[in-house]
mmCIF file as Biopython writes it, N, C-alpha, C and O atoms, coordinates in Angstrom:
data_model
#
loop_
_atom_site.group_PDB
_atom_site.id
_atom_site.type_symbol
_atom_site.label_atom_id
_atom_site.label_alt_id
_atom_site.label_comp_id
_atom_site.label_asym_id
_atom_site.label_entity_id
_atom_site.label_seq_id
_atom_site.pdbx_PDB_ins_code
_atom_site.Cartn_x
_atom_site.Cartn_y
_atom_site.Cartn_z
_atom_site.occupancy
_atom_site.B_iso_or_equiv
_atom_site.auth_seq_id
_atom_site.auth_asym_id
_atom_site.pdbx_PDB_model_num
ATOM 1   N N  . UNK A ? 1  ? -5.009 -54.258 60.752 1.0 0.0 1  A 1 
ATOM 2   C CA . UNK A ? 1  ? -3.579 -54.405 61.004 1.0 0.0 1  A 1 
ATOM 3   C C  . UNK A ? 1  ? -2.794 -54.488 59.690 1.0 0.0 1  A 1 
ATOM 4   O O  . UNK A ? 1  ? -1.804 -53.772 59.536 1.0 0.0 1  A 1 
ATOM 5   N N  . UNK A ? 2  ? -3.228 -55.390 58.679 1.0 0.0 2  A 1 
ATOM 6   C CA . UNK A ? 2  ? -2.174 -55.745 57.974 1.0 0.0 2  A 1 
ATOM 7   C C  . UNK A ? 2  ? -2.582 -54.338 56.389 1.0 0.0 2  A 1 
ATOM 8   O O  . UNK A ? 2  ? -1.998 -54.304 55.306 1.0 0.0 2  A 1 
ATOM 9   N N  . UNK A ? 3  ? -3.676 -53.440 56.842 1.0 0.0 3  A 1 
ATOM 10  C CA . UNK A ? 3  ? -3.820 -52.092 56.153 1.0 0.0 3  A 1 
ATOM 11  C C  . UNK A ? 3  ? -2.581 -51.188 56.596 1.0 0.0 3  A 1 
ATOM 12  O O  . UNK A ? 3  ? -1.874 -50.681 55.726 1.0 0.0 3  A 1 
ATOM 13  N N  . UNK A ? 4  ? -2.341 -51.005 57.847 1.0 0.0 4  A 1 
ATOM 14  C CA . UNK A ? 4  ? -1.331 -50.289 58.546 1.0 0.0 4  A 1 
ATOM 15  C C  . UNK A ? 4  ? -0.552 -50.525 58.153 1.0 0.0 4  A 1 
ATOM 16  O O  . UNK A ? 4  ? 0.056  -49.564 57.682 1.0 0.0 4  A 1 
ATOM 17  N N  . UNK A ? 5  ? 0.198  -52.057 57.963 1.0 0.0 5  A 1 
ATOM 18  C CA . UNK A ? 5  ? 1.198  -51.854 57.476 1.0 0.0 5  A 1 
ATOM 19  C C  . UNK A ? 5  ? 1.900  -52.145 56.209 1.0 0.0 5  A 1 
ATOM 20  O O  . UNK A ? 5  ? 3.110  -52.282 56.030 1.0 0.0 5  A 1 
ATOM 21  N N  . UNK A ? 6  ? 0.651  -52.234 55.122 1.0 0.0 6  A 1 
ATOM 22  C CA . UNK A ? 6  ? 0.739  -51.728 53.920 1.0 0.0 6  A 1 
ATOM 23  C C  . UNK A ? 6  ? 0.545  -50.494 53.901 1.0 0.0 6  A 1 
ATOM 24  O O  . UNK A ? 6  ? 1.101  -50.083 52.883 1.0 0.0 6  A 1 
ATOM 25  N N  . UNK A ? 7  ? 0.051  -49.619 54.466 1.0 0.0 7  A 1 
ATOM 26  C CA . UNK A ? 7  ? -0.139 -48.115 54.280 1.0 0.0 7  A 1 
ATOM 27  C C  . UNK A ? 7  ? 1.198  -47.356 54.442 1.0 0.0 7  A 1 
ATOM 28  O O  . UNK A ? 7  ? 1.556  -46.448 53.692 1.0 0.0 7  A 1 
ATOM 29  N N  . UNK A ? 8  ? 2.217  -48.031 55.976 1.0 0.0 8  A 1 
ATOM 30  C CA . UNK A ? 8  ? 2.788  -47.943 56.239 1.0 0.0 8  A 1 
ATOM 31  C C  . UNK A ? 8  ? 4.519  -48.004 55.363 1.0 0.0 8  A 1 
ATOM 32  O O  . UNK A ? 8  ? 5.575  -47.377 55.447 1.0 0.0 8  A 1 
ATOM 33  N N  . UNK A ? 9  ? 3.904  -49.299 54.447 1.0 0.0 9  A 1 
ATOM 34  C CA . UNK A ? 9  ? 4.989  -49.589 53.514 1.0 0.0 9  A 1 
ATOM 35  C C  . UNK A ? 9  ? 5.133  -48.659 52.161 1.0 0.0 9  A 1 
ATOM 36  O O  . UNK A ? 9  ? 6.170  -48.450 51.532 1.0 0.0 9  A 1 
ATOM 37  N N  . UNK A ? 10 ? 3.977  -48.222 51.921 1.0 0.0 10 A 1 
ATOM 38  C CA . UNK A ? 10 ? 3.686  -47.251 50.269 1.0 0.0 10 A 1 
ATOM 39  C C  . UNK A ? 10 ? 4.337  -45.960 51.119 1.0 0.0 10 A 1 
ATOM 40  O O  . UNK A ? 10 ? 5.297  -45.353 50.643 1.0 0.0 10 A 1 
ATOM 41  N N  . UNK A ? 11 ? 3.880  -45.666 52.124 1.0 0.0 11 A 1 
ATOM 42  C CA . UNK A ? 11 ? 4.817  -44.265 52.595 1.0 0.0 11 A 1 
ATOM 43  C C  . UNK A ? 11 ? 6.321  -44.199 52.829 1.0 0.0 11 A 1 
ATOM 44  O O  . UNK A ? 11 ? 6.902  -43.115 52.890 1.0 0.0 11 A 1 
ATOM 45  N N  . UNK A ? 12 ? 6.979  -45.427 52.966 1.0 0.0 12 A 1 
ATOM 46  C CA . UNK A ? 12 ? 8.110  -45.443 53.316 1.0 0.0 12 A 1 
ATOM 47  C C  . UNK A ? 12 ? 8.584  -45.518 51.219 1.0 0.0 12 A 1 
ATOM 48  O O  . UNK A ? 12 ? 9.406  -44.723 50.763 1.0 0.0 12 A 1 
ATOM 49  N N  . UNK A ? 13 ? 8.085  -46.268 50.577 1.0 0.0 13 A 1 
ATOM 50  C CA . UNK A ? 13 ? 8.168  -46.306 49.207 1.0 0.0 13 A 1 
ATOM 51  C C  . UNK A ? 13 ? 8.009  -44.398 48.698 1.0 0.0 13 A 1 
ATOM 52  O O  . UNK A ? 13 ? 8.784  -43.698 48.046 1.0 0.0 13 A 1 
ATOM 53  N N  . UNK A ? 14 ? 7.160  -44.189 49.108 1.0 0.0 14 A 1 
ATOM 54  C CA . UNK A ? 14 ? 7.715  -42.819 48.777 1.0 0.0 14 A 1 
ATOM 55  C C  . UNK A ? 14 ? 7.904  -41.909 48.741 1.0 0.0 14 A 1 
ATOM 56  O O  . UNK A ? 14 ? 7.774  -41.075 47.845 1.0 0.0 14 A 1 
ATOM 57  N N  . UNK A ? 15 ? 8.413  -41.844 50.151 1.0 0.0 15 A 1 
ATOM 58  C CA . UNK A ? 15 ? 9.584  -40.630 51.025 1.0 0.0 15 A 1 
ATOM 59  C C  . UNK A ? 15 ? 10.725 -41.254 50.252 1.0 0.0 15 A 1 
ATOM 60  O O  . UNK A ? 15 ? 11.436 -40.453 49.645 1.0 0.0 15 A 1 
ATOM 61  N N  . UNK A ? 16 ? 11.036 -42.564 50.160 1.0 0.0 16 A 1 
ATOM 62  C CA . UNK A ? 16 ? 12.276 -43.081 49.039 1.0 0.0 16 A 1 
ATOM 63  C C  . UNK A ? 16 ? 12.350 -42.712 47.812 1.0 0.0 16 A 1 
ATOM 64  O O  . UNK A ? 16 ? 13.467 -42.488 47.345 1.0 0.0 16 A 1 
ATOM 65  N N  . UNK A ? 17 ? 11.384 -42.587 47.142 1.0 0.0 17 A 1 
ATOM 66  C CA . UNK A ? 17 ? 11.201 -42.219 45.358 1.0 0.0 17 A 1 
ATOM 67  C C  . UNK A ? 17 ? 11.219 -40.823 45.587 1.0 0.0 17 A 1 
ATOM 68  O O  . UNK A ? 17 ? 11.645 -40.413 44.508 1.0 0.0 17 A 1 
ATOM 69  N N  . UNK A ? 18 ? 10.955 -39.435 46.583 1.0 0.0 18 A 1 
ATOM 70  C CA . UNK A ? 18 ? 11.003 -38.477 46.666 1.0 0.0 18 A 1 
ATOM 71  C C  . UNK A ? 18 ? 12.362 -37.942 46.619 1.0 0.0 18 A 1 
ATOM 72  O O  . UNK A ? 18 ? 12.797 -37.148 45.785 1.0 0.0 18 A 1 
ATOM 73  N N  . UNK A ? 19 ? 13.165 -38.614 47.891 1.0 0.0 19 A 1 
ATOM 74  C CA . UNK A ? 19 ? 14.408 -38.409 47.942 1.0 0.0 19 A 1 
ATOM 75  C C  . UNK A ? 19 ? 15.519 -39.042 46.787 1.0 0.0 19 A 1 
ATOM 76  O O  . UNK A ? 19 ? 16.599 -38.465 46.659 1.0 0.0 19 A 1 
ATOM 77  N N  . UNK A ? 20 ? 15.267 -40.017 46.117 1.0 0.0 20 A 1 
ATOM 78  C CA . UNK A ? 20 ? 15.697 -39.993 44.789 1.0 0.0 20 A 1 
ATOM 79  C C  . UNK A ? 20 ? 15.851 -39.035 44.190 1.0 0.0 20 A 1 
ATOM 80  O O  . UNK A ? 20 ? 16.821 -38.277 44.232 1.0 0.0 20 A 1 
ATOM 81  N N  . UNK A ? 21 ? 14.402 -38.917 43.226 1.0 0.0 21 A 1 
ATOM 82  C CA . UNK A ? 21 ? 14.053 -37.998 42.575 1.0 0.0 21 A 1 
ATOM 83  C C  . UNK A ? 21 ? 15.034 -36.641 42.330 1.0 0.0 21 A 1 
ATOM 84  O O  . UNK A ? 21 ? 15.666 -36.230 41.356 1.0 0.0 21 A 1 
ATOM 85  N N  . UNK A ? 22 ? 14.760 -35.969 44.251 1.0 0.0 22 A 1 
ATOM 86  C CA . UNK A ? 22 ? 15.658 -34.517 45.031 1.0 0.0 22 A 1 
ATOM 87  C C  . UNK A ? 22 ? 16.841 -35.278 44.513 1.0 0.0 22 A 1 
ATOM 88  O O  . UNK A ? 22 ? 17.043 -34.763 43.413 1.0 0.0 22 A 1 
ATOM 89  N N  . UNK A ? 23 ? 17.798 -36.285 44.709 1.0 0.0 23 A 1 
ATOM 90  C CA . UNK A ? 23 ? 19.002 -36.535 44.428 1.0 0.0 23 A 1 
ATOM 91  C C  . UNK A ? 23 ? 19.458 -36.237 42.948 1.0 0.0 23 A 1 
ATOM 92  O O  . UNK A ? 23 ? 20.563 -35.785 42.649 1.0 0.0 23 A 1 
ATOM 93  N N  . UNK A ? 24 ? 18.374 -36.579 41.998 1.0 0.0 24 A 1 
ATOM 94  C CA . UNK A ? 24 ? 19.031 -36.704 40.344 1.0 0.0 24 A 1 
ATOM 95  C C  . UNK A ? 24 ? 19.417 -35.136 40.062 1.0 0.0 24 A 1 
ATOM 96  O O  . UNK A ? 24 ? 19.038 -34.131 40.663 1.0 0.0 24 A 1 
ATOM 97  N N  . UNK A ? 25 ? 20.273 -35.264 38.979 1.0 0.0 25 A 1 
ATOM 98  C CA . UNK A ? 25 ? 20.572 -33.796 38.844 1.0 0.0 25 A 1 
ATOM 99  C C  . UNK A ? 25 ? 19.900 -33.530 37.196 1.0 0.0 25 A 1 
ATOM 100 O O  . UNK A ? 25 ? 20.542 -33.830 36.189 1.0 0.0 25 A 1 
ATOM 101 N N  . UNK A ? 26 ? 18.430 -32.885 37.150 1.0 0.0 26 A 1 
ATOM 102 C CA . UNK A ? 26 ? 18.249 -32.814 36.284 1.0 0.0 26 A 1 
ATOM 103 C C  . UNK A ? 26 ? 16.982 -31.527 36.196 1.0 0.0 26 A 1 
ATOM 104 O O  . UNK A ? 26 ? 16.886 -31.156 37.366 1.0 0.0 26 A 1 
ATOM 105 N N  . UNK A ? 27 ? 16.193 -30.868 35.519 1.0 0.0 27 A 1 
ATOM 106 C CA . UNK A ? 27 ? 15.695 -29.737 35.800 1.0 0.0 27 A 1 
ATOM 107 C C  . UNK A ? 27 ? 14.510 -29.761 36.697 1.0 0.0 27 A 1 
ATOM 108 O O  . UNK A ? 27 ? 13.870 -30.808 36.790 1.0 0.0 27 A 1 
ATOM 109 N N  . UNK A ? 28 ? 14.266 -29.030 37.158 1.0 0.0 28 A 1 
ATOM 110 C CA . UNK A ? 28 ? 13.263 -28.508 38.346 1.0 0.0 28 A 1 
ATOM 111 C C  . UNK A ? 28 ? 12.070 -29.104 38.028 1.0 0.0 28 A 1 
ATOM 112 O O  . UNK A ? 28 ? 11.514 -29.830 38.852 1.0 0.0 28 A 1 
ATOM 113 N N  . UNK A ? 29 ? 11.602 -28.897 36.947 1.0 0.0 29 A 1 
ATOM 114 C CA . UNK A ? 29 ? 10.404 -29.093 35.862 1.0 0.0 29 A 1 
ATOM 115 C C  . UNK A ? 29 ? 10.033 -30.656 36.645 1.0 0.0 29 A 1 
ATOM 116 O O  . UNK A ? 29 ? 9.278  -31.026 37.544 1.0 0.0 29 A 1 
ATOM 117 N N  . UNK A ? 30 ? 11.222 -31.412 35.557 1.0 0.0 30 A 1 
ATOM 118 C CA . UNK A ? 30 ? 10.959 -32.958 35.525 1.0 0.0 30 A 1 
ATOM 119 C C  . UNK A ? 30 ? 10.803 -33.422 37.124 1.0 0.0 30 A 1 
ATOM 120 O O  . UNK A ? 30 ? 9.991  -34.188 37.642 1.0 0.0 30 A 1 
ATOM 121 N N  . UNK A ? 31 ? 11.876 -32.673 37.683 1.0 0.0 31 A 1 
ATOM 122 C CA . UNK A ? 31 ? 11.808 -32.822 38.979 1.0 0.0 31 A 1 
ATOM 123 C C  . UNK A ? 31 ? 10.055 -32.887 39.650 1.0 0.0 31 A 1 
ATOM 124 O O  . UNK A ? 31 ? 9.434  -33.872 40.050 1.0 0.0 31 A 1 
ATOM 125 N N  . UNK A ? 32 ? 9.744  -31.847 39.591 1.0 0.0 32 A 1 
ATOM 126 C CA . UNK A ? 32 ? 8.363  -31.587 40.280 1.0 0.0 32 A 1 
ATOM 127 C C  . UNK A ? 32 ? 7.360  -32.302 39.714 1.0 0.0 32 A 1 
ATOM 128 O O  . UNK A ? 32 ? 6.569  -32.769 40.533 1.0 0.0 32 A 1 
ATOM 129 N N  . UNK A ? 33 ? 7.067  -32.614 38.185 1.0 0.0 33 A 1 
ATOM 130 C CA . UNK A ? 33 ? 6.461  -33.384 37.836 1.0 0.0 33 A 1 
ATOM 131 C C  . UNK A ? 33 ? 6.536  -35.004 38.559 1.0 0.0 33 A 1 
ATOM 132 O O  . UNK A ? 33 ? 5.561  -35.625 38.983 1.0 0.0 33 A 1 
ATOM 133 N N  . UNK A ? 34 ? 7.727  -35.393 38.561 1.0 0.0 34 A 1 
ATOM 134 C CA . UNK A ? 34 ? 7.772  -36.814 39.341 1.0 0.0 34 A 1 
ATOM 135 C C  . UNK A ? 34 ? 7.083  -36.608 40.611 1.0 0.0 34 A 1 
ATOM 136 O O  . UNK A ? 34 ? 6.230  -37.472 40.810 1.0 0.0 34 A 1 
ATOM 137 N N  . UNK A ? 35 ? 7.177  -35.814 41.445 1.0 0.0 35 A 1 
ATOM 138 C CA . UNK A ? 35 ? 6.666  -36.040 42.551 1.0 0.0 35 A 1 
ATOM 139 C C  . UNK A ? 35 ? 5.378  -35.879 42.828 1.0 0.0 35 A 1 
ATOM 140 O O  . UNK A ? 35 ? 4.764  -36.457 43.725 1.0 0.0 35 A 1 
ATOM 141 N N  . UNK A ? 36 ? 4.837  -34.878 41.857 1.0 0.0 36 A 1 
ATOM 142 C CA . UNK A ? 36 ? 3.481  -35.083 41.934 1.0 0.0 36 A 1 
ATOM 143 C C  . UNK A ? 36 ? 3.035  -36.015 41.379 1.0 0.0 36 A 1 
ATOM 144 O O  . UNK A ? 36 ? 1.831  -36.083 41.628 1.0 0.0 36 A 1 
ATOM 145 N N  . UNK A ? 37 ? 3.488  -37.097 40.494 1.0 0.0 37 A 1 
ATOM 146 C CA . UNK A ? 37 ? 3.034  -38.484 40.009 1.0 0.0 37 A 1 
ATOM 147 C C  . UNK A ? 37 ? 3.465  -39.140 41.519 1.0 0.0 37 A 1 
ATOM 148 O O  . UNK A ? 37 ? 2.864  -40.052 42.086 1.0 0.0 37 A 1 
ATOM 149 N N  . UNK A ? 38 ? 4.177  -38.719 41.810 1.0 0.0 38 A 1 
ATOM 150 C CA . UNK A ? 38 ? 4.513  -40.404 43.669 1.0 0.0 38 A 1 
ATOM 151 C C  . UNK A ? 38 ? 3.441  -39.412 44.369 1.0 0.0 38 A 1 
ATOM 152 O O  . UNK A ? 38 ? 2.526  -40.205 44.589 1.0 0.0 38 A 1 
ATOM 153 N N  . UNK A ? 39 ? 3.177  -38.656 44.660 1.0 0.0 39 A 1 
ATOM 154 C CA . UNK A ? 39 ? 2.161  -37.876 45.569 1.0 0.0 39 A 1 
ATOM 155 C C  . UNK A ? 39 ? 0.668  -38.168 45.007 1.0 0.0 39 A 1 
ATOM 156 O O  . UNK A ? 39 ? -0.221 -38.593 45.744 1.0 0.0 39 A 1 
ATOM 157 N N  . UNK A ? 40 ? 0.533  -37.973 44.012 1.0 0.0 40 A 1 
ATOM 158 C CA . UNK A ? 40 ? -1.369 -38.568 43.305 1.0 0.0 40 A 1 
ATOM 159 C C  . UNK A ? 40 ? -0.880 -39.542 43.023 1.0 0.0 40 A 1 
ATOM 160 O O  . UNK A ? 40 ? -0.697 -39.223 41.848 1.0 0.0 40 A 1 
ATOM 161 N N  . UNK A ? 41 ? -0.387 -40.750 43.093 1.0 0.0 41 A 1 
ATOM 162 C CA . UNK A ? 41 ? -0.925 -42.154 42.831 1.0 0.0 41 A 1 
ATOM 163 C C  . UNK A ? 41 ? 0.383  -42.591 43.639 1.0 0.0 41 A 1 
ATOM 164 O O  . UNK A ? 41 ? 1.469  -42.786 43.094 1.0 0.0 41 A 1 
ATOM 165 N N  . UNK A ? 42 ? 0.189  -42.694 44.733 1.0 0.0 42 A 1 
ATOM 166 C CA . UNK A ? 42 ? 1.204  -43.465 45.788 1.0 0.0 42 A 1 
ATOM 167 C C  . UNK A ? 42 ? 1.979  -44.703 45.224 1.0 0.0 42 A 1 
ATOM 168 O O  . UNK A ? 42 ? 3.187  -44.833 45.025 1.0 0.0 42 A 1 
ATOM 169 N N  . UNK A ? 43 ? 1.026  -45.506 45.037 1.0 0.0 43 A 1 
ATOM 170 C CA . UNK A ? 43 ? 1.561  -46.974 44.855 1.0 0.0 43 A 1 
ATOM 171 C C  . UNK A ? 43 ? 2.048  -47.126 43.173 1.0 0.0 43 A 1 
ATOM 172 O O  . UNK A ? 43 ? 3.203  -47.343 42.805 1.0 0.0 43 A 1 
ATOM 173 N N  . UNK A ? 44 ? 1.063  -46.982 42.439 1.0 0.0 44 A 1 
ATOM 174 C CA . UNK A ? 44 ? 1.620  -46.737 40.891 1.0 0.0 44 A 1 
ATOM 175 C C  . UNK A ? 44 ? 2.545  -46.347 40.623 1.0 0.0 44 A 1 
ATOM 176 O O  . UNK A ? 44 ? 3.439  -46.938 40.017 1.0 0.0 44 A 1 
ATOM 177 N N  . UNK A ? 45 ? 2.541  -44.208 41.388 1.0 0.0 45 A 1 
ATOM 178 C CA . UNK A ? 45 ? 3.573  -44.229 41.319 1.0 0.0 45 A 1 
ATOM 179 C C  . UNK A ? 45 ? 4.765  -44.174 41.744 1.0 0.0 45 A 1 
ATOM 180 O O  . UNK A ? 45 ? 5.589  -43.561 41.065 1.0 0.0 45 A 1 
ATOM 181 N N  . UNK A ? 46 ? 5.070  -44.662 42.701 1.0 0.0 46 A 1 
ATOM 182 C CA . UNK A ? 46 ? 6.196  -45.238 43.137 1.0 0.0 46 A 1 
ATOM 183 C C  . UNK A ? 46 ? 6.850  -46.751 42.620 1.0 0.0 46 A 1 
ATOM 184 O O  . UNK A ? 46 ? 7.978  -47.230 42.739 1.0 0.0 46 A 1 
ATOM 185 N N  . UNK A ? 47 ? 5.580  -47.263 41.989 1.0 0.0 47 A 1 
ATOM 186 C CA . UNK A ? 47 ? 6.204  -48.590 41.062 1.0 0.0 47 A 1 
ATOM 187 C C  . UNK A ? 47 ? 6.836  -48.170 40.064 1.0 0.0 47 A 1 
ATOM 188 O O  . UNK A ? 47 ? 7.984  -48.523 39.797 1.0 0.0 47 A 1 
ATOM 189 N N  . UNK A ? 48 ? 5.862  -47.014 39.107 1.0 0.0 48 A 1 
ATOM 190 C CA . UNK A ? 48 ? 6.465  -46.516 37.598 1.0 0.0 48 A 1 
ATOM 191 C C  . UNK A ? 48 ? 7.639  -45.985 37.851 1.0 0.0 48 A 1 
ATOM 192 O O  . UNK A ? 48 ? 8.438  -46.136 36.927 1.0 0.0 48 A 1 
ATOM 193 N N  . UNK A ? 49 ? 8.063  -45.373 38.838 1.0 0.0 49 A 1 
ATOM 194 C CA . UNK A ? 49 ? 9.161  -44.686 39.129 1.0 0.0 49 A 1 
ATOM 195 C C  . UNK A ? 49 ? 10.175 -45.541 39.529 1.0 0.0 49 A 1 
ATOM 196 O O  . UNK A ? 49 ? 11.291 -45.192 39.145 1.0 0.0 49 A 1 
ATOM 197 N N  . UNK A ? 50 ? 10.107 -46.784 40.332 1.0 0.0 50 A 1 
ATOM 198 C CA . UNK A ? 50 ? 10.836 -47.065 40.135 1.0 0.0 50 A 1 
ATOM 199 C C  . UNK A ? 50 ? 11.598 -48.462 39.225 1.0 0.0 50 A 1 
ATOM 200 O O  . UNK A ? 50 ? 12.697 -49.016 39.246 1.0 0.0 50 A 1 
ATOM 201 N N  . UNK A ? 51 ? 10.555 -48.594 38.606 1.0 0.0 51 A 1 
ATOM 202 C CA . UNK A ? 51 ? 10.824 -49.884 37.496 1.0 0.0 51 A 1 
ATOM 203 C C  . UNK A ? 51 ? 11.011 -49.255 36.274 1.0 0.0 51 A 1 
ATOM 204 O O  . UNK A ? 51 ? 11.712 -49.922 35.513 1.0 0.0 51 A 1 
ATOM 205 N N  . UNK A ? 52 ? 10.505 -47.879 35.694 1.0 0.0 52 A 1 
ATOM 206 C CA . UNK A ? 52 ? 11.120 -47.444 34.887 1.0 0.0 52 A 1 
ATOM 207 C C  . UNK A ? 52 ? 11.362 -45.921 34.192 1.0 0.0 52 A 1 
ATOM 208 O O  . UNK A ? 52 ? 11.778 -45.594 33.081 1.0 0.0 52 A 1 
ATOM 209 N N  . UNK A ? 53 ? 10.848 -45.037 35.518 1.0 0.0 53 A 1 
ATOM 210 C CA . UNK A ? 53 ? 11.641 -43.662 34.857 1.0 0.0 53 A 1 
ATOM 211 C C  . UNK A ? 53 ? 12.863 -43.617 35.259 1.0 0.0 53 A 1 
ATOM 212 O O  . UNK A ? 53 ? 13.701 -43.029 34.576 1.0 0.0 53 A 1 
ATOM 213 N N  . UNK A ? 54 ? 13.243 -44.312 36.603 1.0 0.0 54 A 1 
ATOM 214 C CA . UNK A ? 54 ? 14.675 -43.906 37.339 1.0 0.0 54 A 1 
ATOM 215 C C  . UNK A ? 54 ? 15.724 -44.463 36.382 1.0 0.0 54 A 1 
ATOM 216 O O  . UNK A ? 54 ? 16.910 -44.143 36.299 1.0 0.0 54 A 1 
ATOM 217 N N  . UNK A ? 55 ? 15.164 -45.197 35.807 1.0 0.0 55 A 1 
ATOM 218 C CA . UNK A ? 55 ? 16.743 -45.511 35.137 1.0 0.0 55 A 1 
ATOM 219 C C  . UNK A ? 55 ? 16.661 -44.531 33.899 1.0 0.0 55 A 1 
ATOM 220 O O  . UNK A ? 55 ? 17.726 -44.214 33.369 1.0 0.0 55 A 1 
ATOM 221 N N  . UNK A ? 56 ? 15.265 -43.939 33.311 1.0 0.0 56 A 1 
ATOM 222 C CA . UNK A ? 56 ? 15.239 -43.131 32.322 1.0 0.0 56 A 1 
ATOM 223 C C  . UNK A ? 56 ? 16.298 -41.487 32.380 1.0 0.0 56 A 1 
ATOM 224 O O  . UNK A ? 56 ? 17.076 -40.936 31.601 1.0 0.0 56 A 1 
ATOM 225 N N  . UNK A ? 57 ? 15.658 -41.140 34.025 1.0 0.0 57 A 1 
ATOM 226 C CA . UNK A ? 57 ? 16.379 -39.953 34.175 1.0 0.0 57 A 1 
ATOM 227 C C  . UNK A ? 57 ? 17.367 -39.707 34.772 1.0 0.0 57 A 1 
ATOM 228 O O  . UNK A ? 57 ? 17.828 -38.565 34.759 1.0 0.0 57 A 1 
#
């Protein structure tokens, strides 16, 4: 149970850091790179992303 809904919580973390990401206005590149960092390391990265590239980019 309480896997579910930590599993549950890292996915909602980042469909959020995804749709960020799509929001910034900055090149395609950096773009796609972020998401494949929140896509191979879910939880990491959706922490690194958001404690400290988002305010970077």
């Amino acid at each position: 149970m309480l896997a579910t809904i930590l599993g549950i919580l890292v996915l909602i973390a980042d469909i959020w850091c995804i749709i960020d990401i799509l929001k910034k206005k900055q090149d395609a590149l950096k773009k796609i790179l972020l998401i494949v960092l929140v896509l191979v390391f879910p939880v990491l990265g959706a922490i690194l992303y958001y404690f400290w590239l988002r305010h970077k980019v």
